[in-house]
TORKOL-4160 file (C-alpha; in steps of 0.2 Angstrom, whole numbers, padded with zeros to 4 digits, m for minus):
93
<pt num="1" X="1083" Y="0952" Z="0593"/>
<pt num="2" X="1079" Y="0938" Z="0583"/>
<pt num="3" X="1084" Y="0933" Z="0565"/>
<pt num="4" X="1075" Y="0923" Z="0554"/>
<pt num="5" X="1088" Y="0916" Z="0541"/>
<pt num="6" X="1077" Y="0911" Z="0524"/>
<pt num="7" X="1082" Y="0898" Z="0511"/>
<pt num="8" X="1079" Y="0905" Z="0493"/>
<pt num="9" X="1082" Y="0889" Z="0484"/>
<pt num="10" X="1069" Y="0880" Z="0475"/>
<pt num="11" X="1063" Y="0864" Z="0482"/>
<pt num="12" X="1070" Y="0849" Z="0472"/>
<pt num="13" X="1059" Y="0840" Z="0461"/>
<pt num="14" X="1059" Y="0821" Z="0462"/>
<pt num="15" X="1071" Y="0815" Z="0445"/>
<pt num="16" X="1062" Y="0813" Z="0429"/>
<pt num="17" X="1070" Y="0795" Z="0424"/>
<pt num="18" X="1083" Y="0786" Z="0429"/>
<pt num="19" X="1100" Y="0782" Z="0421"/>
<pt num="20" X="1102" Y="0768" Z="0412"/>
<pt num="21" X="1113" Y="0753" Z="0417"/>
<pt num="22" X="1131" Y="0756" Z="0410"/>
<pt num="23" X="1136" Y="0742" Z="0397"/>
<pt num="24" X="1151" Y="0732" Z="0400"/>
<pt num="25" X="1158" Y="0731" Z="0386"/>
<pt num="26" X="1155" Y="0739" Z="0367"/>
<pt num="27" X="1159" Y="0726" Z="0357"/>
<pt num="28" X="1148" Y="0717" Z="0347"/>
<pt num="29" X="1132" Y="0731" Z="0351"/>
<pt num="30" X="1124" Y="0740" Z="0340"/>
<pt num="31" X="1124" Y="0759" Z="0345"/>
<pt num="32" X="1110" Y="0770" Z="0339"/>
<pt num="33" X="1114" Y="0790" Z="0332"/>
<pt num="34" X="1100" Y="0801" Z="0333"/>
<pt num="35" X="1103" Y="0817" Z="0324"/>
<pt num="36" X="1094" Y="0833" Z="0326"/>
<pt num="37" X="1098" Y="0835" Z="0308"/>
<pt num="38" X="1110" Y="0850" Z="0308"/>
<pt num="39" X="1124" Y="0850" Z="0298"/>
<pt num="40" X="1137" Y="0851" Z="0312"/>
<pt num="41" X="1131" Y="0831" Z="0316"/>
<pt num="42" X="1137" Y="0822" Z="0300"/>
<pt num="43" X="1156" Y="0824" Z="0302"/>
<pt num="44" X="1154" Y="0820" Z="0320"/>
<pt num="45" X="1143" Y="0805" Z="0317"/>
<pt num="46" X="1154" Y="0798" Z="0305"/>
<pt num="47" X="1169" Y="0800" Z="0313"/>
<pt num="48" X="1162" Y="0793" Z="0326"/>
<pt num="49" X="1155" Y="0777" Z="0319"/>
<pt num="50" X="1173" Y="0773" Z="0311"/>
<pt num="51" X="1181" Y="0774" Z="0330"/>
<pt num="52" X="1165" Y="0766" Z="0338"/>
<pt num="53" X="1170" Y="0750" Z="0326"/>
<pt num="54" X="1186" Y="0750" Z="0324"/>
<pt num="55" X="1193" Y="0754" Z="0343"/>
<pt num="56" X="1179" Y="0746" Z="0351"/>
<pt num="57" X="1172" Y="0733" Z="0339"/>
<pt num="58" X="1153" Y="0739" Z="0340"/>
<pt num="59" X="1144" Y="0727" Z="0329"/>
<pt num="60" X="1132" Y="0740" Z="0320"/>
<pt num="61" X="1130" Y="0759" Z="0319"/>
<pt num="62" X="1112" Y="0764" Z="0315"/>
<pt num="63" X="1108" Y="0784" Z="0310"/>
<pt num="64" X="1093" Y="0792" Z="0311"/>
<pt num="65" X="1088" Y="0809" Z="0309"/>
<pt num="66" X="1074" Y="0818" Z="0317"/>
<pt num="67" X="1060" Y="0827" Z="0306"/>
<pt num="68" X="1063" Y="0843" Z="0315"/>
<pt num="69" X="1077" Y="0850" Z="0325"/>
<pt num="70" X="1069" Y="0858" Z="0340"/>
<pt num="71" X="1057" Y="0843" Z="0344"/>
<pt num="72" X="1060" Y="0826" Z="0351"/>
<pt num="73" X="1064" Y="0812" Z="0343"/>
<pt num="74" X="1049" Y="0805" Z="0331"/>
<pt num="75" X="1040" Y="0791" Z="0336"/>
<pt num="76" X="1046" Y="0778" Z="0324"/>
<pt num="77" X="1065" Y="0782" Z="0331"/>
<pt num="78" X="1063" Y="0778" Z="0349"/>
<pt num="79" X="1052" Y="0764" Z="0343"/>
<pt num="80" X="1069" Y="0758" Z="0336"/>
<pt num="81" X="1079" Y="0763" Z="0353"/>
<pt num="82" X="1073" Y="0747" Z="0361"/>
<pt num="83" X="1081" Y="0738" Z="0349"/>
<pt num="84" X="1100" Y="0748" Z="0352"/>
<pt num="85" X="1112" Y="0743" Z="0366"/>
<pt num="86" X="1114" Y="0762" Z="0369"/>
<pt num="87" X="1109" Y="0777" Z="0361"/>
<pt num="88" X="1120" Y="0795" Z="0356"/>
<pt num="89" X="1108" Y="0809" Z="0351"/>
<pt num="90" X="1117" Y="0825" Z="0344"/>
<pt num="91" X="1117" Y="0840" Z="0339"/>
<pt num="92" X="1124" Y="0852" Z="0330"/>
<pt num="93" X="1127" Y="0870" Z="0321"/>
């Protein structure tokens, strides 16, 4: 009698990206929001530029808001990224 033992898992696609090199250190950055425009972001956002600057001295919050909620990010705003030492999209209900 033979068995023939089958593997039902998917085959694994090659990654989409890479991860990008952690920073150091936060102070003196400047850190990029992207908001997906729902309200749930802005108290987020906010408390979290006040604890980004004071606790870890980042140089400069920039917020931006995206055109619509279910797309990616509009042109213009990843433009900008290149210009951010790191980047925090959210979202929110």
């Amino acid at each position: 009698m033979t068995f023939r033992v089958l593997d039902p898992t998917t085959e694994k696609a090659p990654p989409a990206g890479r991860l990008a090199p952690r920073l150091d250190t936060l102070e003196g950055k400047t850190i990029g929001f992207i908001s997906n425009g729902k309200e749930g972001t802005k108290g987020f956002f906010k408390h979290l530029d006040q604890m980004l600057r004071e606790e870890y001295g980042v140089a400069k919050v920039v917020s931006r808001t995206k055109s619509n909620y279910s797309a990616p990010a509009d042109k213009h705003i990843v433009d900008e990224i290149k210009g951010w030492d790191a980047v925090v999209s959210g979202l929110g209900d």
